[in-house]
C-alpha positions in Angstrom: 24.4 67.4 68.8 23.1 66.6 65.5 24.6 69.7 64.2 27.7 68.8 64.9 27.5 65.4 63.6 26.5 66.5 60.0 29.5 68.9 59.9 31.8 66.5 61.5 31.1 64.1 58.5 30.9 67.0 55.6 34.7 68.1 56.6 35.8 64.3 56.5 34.1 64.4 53.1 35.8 67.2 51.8 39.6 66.2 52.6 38.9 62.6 51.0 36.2 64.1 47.4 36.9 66.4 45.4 34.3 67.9 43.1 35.3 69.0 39.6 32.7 71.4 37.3 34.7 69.9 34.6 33.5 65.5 34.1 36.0 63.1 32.4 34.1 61.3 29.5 33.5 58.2 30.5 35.5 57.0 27.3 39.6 58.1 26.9 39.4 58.0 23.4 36.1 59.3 20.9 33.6 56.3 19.9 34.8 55.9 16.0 31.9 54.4 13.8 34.7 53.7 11.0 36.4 51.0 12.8 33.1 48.7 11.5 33.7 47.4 8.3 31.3 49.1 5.6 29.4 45.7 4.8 27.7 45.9 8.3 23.6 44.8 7.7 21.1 47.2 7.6 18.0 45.8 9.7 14.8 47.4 9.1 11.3 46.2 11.4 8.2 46.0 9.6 5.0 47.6 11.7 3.3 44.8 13.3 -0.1 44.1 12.1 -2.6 44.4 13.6 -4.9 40.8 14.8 -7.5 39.6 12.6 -10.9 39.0 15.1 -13.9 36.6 14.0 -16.6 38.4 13.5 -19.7 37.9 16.0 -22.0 37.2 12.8 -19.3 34.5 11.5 -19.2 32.4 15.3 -22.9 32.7 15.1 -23.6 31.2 11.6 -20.5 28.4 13.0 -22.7 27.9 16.4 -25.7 27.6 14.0 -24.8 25.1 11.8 -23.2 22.8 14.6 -26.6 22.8 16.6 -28.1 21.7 13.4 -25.7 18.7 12.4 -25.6 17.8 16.3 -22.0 17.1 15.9 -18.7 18.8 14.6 -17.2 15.4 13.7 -17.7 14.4 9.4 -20.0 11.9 8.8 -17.6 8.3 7.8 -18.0 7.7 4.1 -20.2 4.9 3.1 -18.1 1.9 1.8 -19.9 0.0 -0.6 -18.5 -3.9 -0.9 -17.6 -4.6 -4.4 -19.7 -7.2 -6.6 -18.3 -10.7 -7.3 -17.7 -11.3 -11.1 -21.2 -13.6 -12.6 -20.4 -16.4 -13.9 -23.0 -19.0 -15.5 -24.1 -21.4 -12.7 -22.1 -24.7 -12.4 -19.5 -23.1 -14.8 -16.0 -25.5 -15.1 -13.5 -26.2 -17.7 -11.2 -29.0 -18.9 -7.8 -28.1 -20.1 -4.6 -29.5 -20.7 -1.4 -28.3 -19.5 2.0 -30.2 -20.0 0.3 -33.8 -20.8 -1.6 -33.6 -17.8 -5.8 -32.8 -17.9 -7.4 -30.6 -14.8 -10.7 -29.7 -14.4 -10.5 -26.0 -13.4 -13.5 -23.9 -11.9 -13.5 -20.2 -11.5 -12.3 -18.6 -8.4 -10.2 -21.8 -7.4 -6.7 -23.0 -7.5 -4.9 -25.7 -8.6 -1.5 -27.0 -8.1 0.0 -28.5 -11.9 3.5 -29.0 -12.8 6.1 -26.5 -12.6 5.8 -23.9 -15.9 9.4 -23.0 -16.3 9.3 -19.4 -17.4 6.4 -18.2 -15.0 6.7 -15.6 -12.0 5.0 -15.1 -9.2 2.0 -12.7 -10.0 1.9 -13.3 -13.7 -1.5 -13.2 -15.7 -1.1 -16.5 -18.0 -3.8 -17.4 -20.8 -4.3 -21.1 -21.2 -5.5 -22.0 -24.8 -6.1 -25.9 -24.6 -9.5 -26.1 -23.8 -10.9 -29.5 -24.0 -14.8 -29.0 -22.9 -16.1 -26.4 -21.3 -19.3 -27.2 -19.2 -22.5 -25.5 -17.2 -25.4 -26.7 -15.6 -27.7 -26.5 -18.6 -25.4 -26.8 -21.8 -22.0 -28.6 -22.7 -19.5 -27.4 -25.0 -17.4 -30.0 -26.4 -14.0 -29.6 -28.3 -12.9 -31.5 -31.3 -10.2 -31.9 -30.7 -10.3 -28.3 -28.3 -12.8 -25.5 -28.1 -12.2 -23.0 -30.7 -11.5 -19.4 -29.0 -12.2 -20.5 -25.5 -9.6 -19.3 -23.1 -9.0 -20.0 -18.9 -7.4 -17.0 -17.6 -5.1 -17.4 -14.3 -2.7 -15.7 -12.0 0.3 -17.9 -10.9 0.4 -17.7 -7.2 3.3 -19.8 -5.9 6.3 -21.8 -7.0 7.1 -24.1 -5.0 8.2 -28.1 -4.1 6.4 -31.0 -2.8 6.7 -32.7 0.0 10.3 -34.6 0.4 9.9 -38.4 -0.8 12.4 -40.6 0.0 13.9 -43.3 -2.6 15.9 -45.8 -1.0 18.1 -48.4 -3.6 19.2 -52.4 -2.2 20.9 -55.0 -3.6 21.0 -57.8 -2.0 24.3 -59.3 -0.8 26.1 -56.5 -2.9 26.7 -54.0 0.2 24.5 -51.7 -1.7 22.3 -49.3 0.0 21.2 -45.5 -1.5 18.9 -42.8 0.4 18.3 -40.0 -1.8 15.4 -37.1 -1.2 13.1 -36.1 -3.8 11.8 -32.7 -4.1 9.1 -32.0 -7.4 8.8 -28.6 -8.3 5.3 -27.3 -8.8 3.0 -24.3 -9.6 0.0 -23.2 -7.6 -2.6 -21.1 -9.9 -5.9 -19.4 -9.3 -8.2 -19.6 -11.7 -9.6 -16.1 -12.7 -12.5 -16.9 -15.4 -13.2 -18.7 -18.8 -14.5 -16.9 -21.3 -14.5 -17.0 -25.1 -16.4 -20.2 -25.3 -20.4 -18.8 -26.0 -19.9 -19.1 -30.1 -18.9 -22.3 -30.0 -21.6 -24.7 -31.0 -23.1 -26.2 -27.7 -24.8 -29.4 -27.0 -27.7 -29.9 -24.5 -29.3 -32.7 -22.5 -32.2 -32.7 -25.3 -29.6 -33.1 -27.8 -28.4 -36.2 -26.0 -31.4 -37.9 -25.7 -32.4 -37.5 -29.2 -28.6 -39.3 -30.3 -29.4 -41.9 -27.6 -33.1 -42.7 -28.8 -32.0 -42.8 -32.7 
């Protein structure tokens, strides 16, 4: 039965295959490399290299210094604060700026009339130094302190608070409200300096004018 079967099928085969000795390419026409323009790119590969390993004496020494140092994070750097400028104790200043006289100490600030020209963050040198003081000494200008010199940094310019004027006459019908603005300067005072040649006078000194 199975004979029959397998020749059965190998005749139906036959009427509906042909075989041929003689294969079609599987292209009609020959593969033409010309058809590519000349300028095609050339790619070349480079060998890959090869990967680089640690070497076991290398992690070693690494495992032996982080058992040493007990930790693989950098130590933070030491920051050391900065020292404040000396001055002489009790160290202030008179000067005079417009027509107006402050007593300035260093490291402070003071609010004085507006100084047309000044900007913000500007170093200014102020020459008119009346007196210059300390705890122990005095140095007294006639009429200022030859070569002494108050050193600031303008901070701010800015106005004052809002005053109001108000004008009356009586049985005139006359009233005026008008808002009042003044323009200032806020300084800090950075240091005095230039005043040690300048002849000084002391408590000793005083009390020897004061007895004669």
């Amino acid at each position: 039965m199975a004979t029959a079967t397998v020749s059965t099928l190998c005749a139906t085969f036959g009427t509906h295959c042909t075989i041929s000795h003689n294969p079609k390419p599987l292209f009609s026409q020959p593969f033409n490399l010309n058809r590519f323009p000349s300028h095609s790119y050339n790619l070349t590969f480079s060998p890959r290299s090869p990967l680089a390993f640690l070497p076991k004496s290398s992690e070693s020494a690494v495992a032996q210094t982080e058992a040493e140092t007990g930790s693989t994070e950098p130590e933070p750097a030491q920051i050391v604060p900065a020292k404040p400028p000396s001055w002489e104790p009790g160290l202030f200043a008179v000067v005079m700026i417009g027509s107006r006289q402050y007593i300035v100490h260093p490291g402070r600030k003071l609010v004085v009339q507006r100084l047309s020209g000044a900007n913000v963050n500007d170093k200014i040198a102020l020459h008119k130094v009346l007196l210059v003081g300390t705890d122990t000494s005095c140095y007294i200008g006639k009429p200022i302190v030859t070569d002494a010199v108050v050193y600031a940094t303008v901070e701010e310019q800015g106005l004052d608070d809002k005053v109001i004027v108000f004008k009356y006459k009586k049985k005139k019908h006359y009233r005026r409200t008008i808002g009042h603005r003044q323009p200032h300067t806020r300084l800090r005072i950075n240091s005095i300096m230039g005043y040690e040649n300048y002849p000084k006078v002391t408590m000793d000194d005083i009390k020897e004018d004061s007895e004669s």
